[in-house]
Structure formats: structure tokens, C-alpha cells
PyMOL Python script that loads the backbone (N, CA, C, O; Angstrom):
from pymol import cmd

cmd.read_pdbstr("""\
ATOM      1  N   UNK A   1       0.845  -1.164   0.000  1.00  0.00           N
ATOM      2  CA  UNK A   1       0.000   0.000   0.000  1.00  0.00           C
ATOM      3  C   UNK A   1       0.898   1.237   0.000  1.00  0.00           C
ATOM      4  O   UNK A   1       1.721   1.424   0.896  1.00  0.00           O
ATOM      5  N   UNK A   2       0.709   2.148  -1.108  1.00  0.00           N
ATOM      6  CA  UNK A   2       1.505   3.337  -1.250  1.00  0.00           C
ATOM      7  C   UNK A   2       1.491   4.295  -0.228  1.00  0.00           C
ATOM      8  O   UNK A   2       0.291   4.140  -0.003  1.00  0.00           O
ATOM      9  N   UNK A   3       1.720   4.894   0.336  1.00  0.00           N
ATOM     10  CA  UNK A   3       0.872   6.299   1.081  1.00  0.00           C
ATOM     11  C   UNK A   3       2.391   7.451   1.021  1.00  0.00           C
ATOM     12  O   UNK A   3       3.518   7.169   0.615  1.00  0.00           O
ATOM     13  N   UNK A   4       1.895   8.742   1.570  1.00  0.00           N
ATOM     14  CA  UNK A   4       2.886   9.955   1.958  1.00  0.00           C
ATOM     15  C   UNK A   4       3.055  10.105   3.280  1.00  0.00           C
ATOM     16  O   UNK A   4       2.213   9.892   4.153  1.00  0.00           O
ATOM     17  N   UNK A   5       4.347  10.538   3.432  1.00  0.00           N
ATOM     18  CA  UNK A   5       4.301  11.116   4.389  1.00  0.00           C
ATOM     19  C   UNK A   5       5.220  12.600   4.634  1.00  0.00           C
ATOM     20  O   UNK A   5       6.354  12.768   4.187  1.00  0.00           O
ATOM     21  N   UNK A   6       4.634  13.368   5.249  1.00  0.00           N
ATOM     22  CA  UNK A   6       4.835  15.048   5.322  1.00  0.00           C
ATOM     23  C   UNK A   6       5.527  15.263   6.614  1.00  0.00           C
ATOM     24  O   UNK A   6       5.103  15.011   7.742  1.00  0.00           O
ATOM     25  N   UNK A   7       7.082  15.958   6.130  1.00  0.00           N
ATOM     26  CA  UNK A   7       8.594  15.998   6.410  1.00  0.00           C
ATOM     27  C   UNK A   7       8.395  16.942   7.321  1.00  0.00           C
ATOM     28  O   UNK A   7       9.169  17.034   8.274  1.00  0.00           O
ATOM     29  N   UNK A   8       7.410  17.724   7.184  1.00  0.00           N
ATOM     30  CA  UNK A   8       8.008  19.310   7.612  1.00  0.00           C
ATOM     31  C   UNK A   8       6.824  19.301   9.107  1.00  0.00           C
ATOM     32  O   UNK A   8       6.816  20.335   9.775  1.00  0.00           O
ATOM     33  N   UNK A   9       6.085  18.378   9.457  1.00  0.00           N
ATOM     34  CA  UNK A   9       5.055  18.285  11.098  1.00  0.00           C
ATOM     35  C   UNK A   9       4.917  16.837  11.488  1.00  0.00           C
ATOM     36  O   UNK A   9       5.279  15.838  10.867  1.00  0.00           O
ATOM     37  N   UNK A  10       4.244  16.955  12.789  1.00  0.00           N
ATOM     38  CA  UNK A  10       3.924  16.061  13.315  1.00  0.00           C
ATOM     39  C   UNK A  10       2.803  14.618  12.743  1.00  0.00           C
ATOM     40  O   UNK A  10       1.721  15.025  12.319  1.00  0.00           O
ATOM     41  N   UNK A  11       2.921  13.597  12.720  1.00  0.00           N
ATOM     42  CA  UNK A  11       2.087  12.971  12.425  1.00  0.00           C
ATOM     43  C   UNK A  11       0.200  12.956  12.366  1.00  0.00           C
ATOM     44  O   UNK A  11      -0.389  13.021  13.445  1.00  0.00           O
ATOM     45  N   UNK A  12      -0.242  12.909  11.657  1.00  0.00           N
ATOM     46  CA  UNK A  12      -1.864  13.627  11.279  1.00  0.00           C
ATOM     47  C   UNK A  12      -2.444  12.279  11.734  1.00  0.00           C
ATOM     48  O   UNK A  12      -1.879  11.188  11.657  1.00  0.00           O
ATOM     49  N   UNK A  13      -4.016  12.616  12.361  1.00  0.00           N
ATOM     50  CA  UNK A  13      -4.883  11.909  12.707  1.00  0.00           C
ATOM     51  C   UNK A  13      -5.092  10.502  11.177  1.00  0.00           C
ATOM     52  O   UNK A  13      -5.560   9.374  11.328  1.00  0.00           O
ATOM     53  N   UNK A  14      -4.594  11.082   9.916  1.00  0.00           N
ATOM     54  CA  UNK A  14      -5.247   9.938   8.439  1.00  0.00           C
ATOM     55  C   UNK A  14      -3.438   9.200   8.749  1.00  0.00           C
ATOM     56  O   UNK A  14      -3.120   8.708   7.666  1.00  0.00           O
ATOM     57  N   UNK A  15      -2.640   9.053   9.448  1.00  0.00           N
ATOM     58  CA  UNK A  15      -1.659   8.219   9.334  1.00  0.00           C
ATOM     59  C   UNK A  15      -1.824   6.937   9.946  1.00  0.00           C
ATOM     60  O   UNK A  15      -1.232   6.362  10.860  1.00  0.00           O
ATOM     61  N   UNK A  16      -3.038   6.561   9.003  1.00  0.00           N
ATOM     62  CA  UNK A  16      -3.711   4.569  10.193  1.00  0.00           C
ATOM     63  C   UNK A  16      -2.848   3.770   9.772  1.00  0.00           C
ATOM     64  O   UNK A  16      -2.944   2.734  10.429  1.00  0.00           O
ATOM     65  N   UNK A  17      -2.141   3.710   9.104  1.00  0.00           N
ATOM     66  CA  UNK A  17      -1.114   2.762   7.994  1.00  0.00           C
ATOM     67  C   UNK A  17       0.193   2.436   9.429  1.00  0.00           C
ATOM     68  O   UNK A  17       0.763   1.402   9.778  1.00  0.00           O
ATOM     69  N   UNK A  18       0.233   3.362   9.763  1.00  0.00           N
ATOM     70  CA  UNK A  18       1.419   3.715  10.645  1.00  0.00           C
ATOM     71  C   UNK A  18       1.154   3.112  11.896  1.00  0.00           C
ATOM     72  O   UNK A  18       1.795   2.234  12.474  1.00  0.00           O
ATOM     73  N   UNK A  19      -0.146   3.857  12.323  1.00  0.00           N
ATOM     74  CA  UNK A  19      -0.637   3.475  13.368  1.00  0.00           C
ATOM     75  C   UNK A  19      -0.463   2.370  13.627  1.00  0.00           C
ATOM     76  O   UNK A  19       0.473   2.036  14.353  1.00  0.00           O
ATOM     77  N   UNK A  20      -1.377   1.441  13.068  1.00  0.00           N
ATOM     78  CA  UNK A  20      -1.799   0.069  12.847  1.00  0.00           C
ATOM     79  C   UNK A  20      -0.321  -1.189  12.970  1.00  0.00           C
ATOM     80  O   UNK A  20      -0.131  -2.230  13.598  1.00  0.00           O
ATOM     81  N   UNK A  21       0.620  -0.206  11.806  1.00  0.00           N
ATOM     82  CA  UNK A  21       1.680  -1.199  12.364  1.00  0.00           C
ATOM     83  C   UNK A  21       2.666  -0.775  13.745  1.00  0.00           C
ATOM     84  O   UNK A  21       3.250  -1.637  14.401  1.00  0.00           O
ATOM     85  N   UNK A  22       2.724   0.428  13.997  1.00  0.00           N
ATOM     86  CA  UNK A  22       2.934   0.700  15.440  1.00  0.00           C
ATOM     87  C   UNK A  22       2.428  -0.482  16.122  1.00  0.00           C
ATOM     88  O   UNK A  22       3.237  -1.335  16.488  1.00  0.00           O
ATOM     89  N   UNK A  23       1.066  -0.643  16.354  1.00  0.00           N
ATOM     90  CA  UNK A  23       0.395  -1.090  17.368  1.00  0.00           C
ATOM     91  C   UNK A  23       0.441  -2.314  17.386  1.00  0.00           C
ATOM     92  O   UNK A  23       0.307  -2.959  18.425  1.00  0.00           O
ATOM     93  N   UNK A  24       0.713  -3.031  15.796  1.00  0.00           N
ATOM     94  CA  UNK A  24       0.800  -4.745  16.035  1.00  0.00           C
ATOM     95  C   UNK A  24       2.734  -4.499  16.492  1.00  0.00           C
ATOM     96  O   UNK A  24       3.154  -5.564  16.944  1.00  0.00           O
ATOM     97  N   UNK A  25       3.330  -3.911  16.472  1.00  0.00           N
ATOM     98  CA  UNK A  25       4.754  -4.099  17.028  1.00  0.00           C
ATOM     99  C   UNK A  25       4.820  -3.999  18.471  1.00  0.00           C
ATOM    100  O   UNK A  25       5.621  -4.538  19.235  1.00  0.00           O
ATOM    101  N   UNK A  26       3.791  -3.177  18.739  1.00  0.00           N
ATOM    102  CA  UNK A  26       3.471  -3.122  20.469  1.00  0.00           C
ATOM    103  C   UNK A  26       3.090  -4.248  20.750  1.00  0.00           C
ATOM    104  O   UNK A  26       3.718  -4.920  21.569  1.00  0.00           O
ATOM    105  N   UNK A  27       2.136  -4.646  20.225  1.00  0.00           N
ATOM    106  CA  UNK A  27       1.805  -6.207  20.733  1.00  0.00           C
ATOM    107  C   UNK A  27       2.290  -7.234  20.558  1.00  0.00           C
ATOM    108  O   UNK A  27       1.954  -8.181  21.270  1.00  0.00           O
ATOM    109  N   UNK A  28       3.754  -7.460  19.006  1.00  0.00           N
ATOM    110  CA  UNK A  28       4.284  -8.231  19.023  1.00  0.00           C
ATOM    111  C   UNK A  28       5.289  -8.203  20.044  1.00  0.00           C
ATOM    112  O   UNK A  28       5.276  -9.089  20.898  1.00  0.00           O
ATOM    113  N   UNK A  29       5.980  -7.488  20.063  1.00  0.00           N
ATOM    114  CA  UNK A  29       7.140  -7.212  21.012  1.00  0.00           C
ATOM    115  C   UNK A  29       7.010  -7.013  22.280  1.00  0.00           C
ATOM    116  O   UNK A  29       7.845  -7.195  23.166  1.00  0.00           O
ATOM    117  N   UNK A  30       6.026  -6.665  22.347  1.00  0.00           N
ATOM    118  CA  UNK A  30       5.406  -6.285  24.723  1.00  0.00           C
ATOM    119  C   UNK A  30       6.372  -5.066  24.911  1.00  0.00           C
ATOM    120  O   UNK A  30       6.813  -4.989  26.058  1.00  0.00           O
ATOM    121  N   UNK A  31       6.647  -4.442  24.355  1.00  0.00           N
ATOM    122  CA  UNK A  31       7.440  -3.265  24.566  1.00  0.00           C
ATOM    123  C   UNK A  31       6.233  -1.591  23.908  1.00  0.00           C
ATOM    124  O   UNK A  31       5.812  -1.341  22.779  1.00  0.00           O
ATOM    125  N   UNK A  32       6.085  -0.939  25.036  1.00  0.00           N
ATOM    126  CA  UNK A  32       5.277   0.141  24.815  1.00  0.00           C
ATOM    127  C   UNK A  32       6.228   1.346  23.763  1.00  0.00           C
ATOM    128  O   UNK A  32       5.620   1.991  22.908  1.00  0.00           O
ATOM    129  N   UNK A  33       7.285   1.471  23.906  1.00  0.00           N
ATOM    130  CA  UNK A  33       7.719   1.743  22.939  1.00  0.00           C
ATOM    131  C   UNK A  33       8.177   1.617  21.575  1.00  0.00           C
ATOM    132  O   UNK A  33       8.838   2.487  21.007  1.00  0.00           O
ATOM    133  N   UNK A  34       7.873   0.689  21.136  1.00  0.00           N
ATOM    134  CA  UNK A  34       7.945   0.186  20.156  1.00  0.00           C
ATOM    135  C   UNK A  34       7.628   1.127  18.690  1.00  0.00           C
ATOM    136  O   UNK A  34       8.373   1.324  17.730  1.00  0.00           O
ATOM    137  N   UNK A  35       6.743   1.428  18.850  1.00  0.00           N
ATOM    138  CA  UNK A  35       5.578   2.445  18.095  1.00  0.00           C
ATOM    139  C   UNK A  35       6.574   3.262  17.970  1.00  0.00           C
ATOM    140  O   UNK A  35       7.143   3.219  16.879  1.00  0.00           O
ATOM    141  N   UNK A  36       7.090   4.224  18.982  1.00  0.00           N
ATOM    142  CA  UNK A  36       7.569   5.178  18.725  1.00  0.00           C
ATOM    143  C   UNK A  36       9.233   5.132  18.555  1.00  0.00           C
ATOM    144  O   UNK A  36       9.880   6.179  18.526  1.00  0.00           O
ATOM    145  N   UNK A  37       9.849   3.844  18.447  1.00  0.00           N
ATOM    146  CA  UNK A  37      11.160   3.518  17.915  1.00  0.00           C
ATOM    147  C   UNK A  37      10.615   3.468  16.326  1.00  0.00           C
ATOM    148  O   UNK A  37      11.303   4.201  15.615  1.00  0.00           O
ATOM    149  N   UNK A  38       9.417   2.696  15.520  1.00  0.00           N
ATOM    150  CA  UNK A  38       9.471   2.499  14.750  1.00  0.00           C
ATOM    151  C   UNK A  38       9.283   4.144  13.368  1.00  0.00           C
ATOM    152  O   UNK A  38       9.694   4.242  12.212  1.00  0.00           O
ATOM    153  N   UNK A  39       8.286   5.398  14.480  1.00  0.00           N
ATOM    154  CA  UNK A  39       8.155   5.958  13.721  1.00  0.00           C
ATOM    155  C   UNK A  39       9.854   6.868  13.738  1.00  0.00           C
ATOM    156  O   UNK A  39      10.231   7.632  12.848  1.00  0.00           O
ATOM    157  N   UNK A  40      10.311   6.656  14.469  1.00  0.00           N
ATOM    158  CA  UNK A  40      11.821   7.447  14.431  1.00  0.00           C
ATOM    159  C   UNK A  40      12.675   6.994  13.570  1.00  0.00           C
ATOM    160  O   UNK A  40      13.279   7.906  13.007  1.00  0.00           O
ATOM    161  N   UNK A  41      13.010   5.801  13.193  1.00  0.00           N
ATOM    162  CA  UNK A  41      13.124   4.967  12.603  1.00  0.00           C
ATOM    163  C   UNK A  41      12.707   5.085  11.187  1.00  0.00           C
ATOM    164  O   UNK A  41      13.531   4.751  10.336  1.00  0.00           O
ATOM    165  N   UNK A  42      11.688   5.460  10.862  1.00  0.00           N
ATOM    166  CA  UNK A  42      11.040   5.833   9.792  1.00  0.00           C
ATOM    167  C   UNK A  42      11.646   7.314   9.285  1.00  0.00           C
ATOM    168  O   UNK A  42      12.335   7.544   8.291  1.00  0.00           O
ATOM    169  N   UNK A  43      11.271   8.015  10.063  1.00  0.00           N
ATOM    170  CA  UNK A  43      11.768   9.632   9.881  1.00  0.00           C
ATOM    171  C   UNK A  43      12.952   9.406   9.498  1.00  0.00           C
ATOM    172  O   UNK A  43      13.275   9.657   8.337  1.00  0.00           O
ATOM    173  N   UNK A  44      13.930   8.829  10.499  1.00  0.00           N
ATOM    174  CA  UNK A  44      15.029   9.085   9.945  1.00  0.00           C
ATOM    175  C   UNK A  44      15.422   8.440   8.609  1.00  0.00           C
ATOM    176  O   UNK A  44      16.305   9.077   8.036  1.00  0.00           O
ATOM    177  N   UNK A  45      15.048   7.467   8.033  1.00  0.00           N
ATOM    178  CA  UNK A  45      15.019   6.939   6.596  1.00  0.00           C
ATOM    179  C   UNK A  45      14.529   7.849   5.470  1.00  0.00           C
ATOM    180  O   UNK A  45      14.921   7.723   4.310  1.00  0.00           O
ATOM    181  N   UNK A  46      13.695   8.724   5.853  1.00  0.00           N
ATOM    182  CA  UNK A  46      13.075   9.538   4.793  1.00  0.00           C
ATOM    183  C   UNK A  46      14.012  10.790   5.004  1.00  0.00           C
ATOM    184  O   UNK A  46      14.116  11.521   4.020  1.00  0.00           O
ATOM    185  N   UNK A  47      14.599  11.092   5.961  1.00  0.00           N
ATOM    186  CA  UNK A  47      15.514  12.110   5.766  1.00  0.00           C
ATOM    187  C   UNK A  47      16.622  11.317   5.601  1.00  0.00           C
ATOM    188  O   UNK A  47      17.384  12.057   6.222  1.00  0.00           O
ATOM    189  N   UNK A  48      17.300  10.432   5.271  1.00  0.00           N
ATOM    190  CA  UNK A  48      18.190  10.113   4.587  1.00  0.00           C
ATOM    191  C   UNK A  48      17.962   9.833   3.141  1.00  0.00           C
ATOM    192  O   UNK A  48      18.879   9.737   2.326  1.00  0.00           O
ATOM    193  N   UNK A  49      16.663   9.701   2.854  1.00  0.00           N
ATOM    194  CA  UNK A  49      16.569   9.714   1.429  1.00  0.00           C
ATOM    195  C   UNK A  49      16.082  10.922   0.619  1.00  0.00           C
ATOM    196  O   UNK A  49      16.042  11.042  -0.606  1.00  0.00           O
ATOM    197  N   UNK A  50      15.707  11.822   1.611  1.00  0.00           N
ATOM    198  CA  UNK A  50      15.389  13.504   1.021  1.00  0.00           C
ATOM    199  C   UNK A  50      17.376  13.562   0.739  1.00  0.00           C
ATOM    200  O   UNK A  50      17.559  14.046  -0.378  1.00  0.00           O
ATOM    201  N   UNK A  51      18.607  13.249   1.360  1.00  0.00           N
ATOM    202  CA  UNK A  51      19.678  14.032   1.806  1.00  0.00           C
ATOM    203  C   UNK A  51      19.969  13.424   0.626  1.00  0.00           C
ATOM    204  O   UNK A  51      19.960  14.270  -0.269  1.00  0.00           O
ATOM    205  N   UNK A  52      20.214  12.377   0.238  1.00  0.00           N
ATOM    206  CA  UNK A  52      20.444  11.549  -1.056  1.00  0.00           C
ATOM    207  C   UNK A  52      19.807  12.009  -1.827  1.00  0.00           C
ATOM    208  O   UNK A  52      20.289  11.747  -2.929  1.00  0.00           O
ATOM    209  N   UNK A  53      18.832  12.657  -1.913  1.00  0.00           N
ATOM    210  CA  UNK A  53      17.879  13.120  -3.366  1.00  0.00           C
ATOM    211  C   UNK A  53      18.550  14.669  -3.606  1.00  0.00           C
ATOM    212  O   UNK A  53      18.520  15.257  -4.687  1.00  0.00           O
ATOM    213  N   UNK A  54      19.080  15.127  -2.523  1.00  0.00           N
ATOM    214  CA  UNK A  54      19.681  16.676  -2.712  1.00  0.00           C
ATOM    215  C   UNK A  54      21.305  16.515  -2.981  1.00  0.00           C
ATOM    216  O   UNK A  54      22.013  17.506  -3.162  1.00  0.00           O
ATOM    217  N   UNK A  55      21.775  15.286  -2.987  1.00  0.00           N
ATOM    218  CA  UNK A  55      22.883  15.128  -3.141  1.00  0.00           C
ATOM    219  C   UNK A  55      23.465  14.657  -4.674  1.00  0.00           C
ATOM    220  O   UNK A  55      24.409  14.806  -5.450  1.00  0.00           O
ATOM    221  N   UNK A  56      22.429  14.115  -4.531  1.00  0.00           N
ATOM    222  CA  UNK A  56      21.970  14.117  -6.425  1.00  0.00           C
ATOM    223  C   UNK A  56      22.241  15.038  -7.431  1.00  0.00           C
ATOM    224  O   UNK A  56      23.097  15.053  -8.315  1.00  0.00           O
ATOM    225  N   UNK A  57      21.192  15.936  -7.075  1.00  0.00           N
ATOM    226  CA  UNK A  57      20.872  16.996  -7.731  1.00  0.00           C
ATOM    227  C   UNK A  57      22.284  18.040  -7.817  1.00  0.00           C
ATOM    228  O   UNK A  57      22.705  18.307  -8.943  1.00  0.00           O
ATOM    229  N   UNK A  58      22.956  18.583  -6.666  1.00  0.00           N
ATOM    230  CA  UNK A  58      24.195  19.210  -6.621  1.00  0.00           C
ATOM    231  C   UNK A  58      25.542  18.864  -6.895  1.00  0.00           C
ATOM    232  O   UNK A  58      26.535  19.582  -7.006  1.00  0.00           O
ATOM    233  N   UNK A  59      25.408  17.691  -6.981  1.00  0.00           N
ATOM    234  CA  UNK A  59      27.113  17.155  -7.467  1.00  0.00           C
ATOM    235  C   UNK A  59      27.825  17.483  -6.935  1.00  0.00           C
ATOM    236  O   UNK A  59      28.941  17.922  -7.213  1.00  0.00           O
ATOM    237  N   UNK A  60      27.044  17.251  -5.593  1.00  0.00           N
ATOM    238  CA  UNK A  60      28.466  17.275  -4.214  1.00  0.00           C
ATOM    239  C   UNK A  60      28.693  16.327  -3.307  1.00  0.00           C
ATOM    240  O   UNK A  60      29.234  16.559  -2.226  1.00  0.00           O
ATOM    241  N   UNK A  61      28.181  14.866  -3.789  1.00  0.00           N
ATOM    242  CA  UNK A  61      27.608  13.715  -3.174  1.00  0.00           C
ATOM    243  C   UNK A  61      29.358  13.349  -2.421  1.00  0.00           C
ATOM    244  O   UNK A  61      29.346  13.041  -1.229  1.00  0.00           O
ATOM    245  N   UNK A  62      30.785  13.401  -3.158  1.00  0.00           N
ATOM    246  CA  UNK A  62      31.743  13.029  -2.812  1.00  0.00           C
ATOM    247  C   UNK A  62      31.608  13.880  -1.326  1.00  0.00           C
ATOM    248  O   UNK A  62      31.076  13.179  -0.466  1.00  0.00           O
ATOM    249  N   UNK A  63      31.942  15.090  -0.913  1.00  0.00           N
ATOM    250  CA  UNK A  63      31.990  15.978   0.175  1.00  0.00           C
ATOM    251  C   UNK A  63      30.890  15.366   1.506  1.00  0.00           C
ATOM    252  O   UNK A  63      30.983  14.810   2.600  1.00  0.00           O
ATOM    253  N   UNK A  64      29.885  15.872   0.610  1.00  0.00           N
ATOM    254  CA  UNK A  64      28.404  15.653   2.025  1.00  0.00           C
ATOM    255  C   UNK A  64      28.422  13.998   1.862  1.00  0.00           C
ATOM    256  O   UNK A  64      27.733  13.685   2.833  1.00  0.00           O
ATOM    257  N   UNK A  65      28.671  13.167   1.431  1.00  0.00           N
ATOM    258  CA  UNK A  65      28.642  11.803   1.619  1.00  0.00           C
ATOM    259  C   UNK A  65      29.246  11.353   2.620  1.00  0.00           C
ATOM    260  O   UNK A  65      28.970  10.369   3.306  1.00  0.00           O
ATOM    261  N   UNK A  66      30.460  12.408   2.749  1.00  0.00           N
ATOM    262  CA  UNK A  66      31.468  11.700   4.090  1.00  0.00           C
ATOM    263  C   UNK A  66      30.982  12.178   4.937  1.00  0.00           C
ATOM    264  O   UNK A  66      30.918  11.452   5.929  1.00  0.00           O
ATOM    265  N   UNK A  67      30.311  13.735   5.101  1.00  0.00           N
ATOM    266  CA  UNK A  67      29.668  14.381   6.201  1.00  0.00           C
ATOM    267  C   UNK A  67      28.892  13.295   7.162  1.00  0.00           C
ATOM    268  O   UNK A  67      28.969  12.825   8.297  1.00  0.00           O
ATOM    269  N   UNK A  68      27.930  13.184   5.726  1.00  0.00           N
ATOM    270  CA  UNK A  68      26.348  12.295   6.061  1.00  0.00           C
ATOM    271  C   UNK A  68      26.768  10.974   6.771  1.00  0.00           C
ATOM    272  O   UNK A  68      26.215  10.616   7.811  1.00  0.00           O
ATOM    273  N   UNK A  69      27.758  10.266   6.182  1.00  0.00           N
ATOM    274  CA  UNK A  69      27.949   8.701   6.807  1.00  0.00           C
ATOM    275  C   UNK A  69      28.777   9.015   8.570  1.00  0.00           C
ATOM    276  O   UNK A  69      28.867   8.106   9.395  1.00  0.00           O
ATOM    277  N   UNK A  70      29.121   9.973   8.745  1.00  0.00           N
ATOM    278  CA  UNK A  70      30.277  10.210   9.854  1.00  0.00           C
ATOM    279  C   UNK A  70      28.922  10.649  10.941  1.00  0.00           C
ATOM    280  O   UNK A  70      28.628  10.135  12.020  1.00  0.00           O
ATOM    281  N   UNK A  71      28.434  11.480  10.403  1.00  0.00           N
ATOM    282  CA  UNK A  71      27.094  12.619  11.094  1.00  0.00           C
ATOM    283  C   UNK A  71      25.991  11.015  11.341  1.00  0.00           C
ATOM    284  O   UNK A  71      25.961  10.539  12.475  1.00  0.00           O
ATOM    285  N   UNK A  72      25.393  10.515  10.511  1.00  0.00           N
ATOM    286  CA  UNK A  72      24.439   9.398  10.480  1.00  0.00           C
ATOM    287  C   UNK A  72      25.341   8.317  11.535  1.00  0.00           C
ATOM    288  O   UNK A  72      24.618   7.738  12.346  1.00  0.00           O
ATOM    289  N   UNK A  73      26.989   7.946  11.624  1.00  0.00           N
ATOM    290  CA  UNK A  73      27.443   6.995  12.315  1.00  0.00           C
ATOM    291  C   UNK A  73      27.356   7.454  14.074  1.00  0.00           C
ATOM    292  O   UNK A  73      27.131   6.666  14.991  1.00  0.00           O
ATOM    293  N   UNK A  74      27.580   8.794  14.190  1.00  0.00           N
ATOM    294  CA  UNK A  74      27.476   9.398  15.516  1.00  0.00           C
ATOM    295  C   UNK A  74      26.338   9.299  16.016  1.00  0.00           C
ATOM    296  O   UNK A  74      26.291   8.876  17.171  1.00  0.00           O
ATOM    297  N   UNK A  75      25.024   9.662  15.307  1.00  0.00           N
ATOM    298  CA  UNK A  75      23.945   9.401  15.765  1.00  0.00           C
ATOM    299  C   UNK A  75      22.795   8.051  16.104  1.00  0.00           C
ATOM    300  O   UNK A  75      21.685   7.905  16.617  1.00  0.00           O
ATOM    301  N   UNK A  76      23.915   7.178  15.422  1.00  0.00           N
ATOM    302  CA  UNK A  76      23.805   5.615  15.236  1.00  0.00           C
ATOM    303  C   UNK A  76      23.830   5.360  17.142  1.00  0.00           C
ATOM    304  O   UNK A  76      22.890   4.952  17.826  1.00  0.00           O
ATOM    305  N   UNK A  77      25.157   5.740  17.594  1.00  0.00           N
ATOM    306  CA  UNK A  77      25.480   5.501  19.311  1.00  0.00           C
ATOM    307  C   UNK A  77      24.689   6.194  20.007  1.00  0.00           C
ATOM    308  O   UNK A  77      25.191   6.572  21.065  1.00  0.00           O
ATOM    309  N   UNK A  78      23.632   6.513  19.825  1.00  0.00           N
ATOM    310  CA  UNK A  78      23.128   7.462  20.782  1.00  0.00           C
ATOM    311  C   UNK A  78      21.774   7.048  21.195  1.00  0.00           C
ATOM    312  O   UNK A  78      21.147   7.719  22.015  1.00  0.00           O
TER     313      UNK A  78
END
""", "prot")
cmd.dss("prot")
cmd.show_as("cartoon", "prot")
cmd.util.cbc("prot")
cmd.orient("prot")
């Protein structure tokens, strides 16, 4: 199932797609957080693929590539 999702706010009451699998990960896992590892998790994939889509476009992928993997590895430990 295709759907969007919008970069720039908080998650909207029509995001059931999300929801739904939030909530079977809550129940698979018994962990109440779950849900909200998965939508972080998410975010951060779509801003790694907005950073790749702008890295594209500028032909500066050699430079910000090392940024991005060093910047993305730091935030990996945390």
C-alpha cells in the first residue's frame, strides 16, 4: 500500500497505515515503545533519502557523503 508522508510536522490523525503497524509491534514485542522507535526509525530513513535526493541533484555527493555517513554513524550511538 503506497501512502505519503509530510517531512516538515507532526504525524496527522489519516496516518492509520502507521498506526496500525505501530500497534501490532506493540503487541508483538510487549514493549510500549515500540511504536515510537518504529516511527523514528522511519523519519530518519526519509531524511536520509530527502539528503540523497539533494545530493543528487548538486554534485556534491563526494563531500556531504562523508559528512552524512560520519554525522548518520554518531547518531547511530546514541
Amino acid at each position: 500500500m503506497p501512502f505519503a508522508v509530510e517531512t516538515l510536522g507532526p504525524w496527522g490523525s489519516s496516518a492509520q497505515l502507521f498506526k496500525e503497524i505501530a500497534a501490532r509491534l506493540i503487541d508483538t514485542l510487549g514493549d510500549p515503545r515500540a511504536g515510537a522507535h518504529f516511527g523514528q526509525r522511519l523519519s530518519l530513513a526519509i531524511q536520509r533519502g530527502n539528503f540523497a535526493s539533494l545530493l543528487g541533484k548538486t554534485g556534491a555527493a563526494a563531500i556531504w557523503g562523508r559528512f552524512f555517513t560520519l554525522f548518520s554513524f554518531i547518531f547511530s550511538l546514541v
